[in-house]
C-alpha positions in Angstrom: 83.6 9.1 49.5 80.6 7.4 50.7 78.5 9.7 52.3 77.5 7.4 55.4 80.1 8.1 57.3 79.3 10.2 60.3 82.2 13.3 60.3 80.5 15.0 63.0 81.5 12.7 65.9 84.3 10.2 63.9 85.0 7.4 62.6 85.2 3.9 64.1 87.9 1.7 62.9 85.6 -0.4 60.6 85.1 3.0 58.5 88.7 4.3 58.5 89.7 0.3 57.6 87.1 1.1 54.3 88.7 4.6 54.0 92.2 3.7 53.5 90.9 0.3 51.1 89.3 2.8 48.9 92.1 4.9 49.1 94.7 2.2 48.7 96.6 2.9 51.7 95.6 -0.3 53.5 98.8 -0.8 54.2 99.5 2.5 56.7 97.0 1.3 59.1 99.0 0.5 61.8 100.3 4.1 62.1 96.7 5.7 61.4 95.6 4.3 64.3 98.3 4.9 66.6 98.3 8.8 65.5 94.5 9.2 65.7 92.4 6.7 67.2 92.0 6.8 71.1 88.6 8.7 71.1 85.5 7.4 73.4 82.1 8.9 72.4 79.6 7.2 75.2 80.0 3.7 75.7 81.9 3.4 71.8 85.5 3.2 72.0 88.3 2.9 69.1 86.9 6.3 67.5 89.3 8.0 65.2 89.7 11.9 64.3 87.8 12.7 61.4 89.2 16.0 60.6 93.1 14.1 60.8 91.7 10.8 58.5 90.2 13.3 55.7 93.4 15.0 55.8 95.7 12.0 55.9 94.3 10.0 52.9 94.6 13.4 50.6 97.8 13.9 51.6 99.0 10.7 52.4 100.9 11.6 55.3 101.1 10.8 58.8 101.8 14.3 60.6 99.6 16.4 63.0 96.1 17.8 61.4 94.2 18.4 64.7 94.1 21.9 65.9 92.3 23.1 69.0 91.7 26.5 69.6 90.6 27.2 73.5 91.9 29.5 75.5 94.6 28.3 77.7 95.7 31.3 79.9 93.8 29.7 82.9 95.8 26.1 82.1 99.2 28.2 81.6 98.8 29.6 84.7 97.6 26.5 86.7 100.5 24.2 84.9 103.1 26.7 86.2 102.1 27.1 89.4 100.6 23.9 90.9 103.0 20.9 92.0 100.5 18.3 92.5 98.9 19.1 88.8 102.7 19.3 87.1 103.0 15.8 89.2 99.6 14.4 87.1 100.8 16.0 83.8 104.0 14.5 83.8 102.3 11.0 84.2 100.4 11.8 81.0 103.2 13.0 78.6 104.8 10.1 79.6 102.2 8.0 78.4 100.7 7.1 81.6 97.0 7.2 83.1 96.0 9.1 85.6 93.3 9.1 88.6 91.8 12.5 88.9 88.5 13.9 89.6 86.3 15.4 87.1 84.2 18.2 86.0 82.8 18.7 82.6 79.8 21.0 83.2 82.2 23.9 84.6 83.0 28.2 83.9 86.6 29.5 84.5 85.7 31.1 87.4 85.7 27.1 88.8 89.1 26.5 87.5 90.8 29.2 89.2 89.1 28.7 92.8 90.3 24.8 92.6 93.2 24.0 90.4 92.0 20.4 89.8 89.2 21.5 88.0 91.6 22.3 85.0 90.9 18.1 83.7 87.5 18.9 83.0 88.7 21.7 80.9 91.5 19.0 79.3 88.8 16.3 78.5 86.9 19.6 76.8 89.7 20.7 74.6 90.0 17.1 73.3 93.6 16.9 74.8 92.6 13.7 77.1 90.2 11.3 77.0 88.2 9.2 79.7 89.0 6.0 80.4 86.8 4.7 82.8 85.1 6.2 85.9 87.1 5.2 89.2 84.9 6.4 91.9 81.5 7.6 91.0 80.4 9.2 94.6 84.4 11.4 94.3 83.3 12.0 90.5 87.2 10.6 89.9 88.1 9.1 86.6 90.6 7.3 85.0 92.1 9.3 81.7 95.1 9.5 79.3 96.4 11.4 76.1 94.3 9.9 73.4 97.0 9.5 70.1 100.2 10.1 69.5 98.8 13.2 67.4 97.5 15.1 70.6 100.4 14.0 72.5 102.9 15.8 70.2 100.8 18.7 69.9 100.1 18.7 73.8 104.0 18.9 74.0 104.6 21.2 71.5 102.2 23.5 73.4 103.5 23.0 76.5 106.9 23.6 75.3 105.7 27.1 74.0 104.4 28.1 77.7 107.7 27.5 78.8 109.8 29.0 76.4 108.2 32.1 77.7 110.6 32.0 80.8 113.9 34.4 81.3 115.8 32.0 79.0 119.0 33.1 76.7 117.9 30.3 74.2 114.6 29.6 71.8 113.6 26.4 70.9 113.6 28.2 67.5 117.0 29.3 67.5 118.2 25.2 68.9 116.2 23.9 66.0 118.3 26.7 63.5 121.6 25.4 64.9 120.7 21.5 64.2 119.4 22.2 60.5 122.7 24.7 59.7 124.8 22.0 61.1 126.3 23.7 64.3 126.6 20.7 66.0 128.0 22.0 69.0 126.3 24.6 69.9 122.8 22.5 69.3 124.2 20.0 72.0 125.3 23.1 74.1 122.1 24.8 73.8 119.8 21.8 73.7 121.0 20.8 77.3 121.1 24.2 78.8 117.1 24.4 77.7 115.8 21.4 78.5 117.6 22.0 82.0 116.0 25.4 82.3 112.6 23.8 81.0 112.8 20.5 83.1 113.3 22.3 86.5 109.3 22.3 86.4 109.3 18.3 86.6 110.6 15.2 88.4 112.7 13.4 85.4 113.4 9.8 87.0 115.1 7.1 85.5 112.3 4.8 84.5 110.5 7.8 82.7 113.5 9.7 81.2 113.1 8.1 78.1 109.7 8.6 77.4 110.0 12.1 78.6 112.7 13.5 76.8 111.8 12.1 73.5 108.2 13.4 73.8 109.8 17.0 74.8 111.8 16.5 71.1 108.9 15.0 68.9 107.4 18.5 70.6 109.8 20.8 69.5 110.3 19.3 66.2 106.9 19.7 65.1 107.7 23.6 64.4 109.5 21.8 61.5 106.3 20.5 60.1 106.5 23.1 57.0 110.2 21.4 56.1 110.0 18.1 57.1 107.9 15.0 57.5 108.3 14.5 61.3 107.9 10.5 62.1 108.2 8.9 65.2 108.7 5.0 66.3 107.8 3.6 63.1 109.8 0.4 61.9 112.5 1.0 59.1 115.4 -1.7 58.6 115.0 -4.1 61.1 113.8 -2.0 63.7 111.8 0.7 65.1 113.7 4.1 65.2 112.5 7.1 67.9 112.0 9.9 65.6 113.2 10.7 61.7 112.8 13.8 59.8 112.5 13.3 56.1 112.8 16.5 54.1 110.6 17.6 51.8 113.1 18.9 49.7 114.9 15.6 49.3 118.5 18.0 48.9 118.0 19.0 52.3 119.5 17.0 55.7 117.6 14.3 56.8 117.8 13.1 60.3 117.5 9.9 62.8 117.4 10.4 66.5 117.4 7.7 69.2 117.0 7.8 73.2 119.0 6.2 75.4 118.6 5.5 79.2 122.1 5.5 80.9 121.7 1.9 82.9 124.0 2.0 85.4 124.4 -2.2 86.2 125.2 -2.2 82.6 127.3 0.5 81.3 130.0 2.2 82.9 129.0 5.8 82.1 126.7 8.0 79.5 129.4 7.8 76.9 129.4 3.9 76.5 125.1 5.2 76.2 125.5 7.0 73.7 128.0 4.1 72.0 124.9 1.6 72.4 122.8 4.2 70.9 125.1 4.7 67.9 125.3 0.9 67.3 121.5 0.4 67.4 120.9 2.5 64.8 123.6 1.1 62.6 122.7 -2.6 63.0 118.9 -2.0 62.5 119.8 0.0 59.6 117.4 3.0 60.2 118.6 5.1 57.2 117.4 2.3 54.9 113.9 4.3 54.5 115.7 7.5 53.5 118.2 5.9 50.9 115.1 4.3 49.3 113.8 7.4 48.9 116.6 8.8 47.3 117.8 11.0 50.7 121.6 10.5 51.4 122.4 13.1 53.5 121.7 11.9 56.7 122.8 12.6 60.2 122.3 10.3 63.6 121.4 12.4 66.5 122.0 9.9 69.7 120.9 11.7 73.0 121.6 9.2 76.2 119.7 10.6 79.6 120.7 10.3 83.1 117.8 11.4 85.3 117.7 15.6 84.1 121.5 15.1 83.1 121.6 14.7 79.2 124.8 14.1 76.5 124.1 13.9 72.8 126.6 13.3 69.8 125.7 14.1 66.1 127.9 12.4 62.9 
């Protein structure tokens, strides 16, 4: 690879565009983009993760390669504790921006005598990045969850803190009964968590969506060693929410989609999950699988009602 490329910082989207040409993966920039650009290094925007392109075009798939390695007892604590922060963070996992003041040049000592000093440490970490400056004399800024790639491993973090409360189930043990085919009891279980887990938040109806699929694209990643984990990329003739493509092409695959109940349209969650079943049937979703050989497939439809959830497997 040409050696002027500049690693230590990353890439800007001219050089990842010559990466993939040389590599012959043109093609997959679309998704390389949305998975790891979203970086801002001084006034240059559009800057990709160098570490997850170098990674990517050797193994030519899109999955998570970014890894931080902070410590995050202070942010546990903080997360769990604070309202107003739990308010701000539920904004960003569901893809919003948030207005919040900032502190880069801080010790830990600063994050546990005021809470809000916890974004300084995010933007550090590489989990957000900044936006724009909002208010310069407040020191507030503008900031957001850079990629899709941070954003799943943001969740699946966050999901780990979490399982750490007094509950009966593991996410490990729910992702066991969905790969063994215990249909049932994944539906039985996956509600009982994500009510146990979601007691933390404020799931509205405008935001369910977005929230509950992030919380699943999280706690599918701890499939990554089985399965190539994809989410809203188009197959058929439309986009699906998440598949997981099996390595070991005898193995299940699966297609989930997220529905909103909408209640001036549908008389209750179980026409939801109807509308969700008939999506992915008449976009033909499973068409990427059967091209690559997969048959075994299964269509996870979860429809969401605020923090109620129903889900139905075939």
């Amino acid at each position: 690879m040409d050696n002027k490329f500049n690693t230590s910082f990353g890439f800007t989207e001219e050089e990842v565009k010559k990466i993939l040409k040389d590599f012959e993966i043109e093609e997959e920039i679309e998704d390389v983009k949305k998975w790891y650009d979203g970086y801002k290094i001084g006034k240059v925007d559009g800057i990709y993760n160098p570490w997850s392109i170098l990674n990517f075009v050797d193994e030519r798939d899109i999955k998570e390669y970014w890894v931080n390695t902070s410590q995050n007892s202070i942010i546990k604590k903080i997360l769990k504790n604070s309202k107003k922060v739990k308010e701000e963070f539920q904004k960003l996992i569901q893809g919003e921006e948030i207005e919040v003041p900032l502190k880069l040049d801080l010790v830990y000592k600063e994050i546990e005598k005021e809470e809000e000093n916890i974004w300084g440490l995010f933007v550090n970490a590489g989990y957000l990045k900044v936006i724009e400056m909002v208010d310069l004399e407040k020191g507030k800024y503008r900031l957001k969850i850079p990629n899709i790639e941070v954003r799943s491993i943001f969740v699946k973090e966050i999901i780990s803190w979490f399982s750490e409360t007094k509950s009966t189930i593991s996410v490990n043990s729910l992702l066991n009964d969905l790969l063994d085919l215990n249909f049932e009891k994944y539906a039985k279980s996956f509600k009982k968590i994500t009510k146990e887990m979601f007691s933390y938040f404020d799931v509205g109806r405008n935001t369910a969506e977005n929230f509950y699929h992030a919380f699943v694209l999280g706690m599918l990643v701890n499939l990554k060693d089985e399965y190539y984990i994809r989410s809203n990329r188009e197959s058929g003739d439309g986009r699906y929410d998440i598949m997981l493509e099996p390595i070991d092409k005898s193995k299940n695959a699966y297609i989930m989609e997220f529905k909103v109940y909408e209640e001036d349209e549908e008389k209750d969650i179980t026409e939801t999950l109807q509308n969700a079943k008939k999506q992915i049937e008449e976009m033909k979703y499973d068409v990427e699988l059967k091209s690559r050989g997969i048959n075994n497939i299964y269509k996870v439809v979860y429809a969401f009602s605020s923090k109620n959830v129903e889900l139905e497997i075939y």
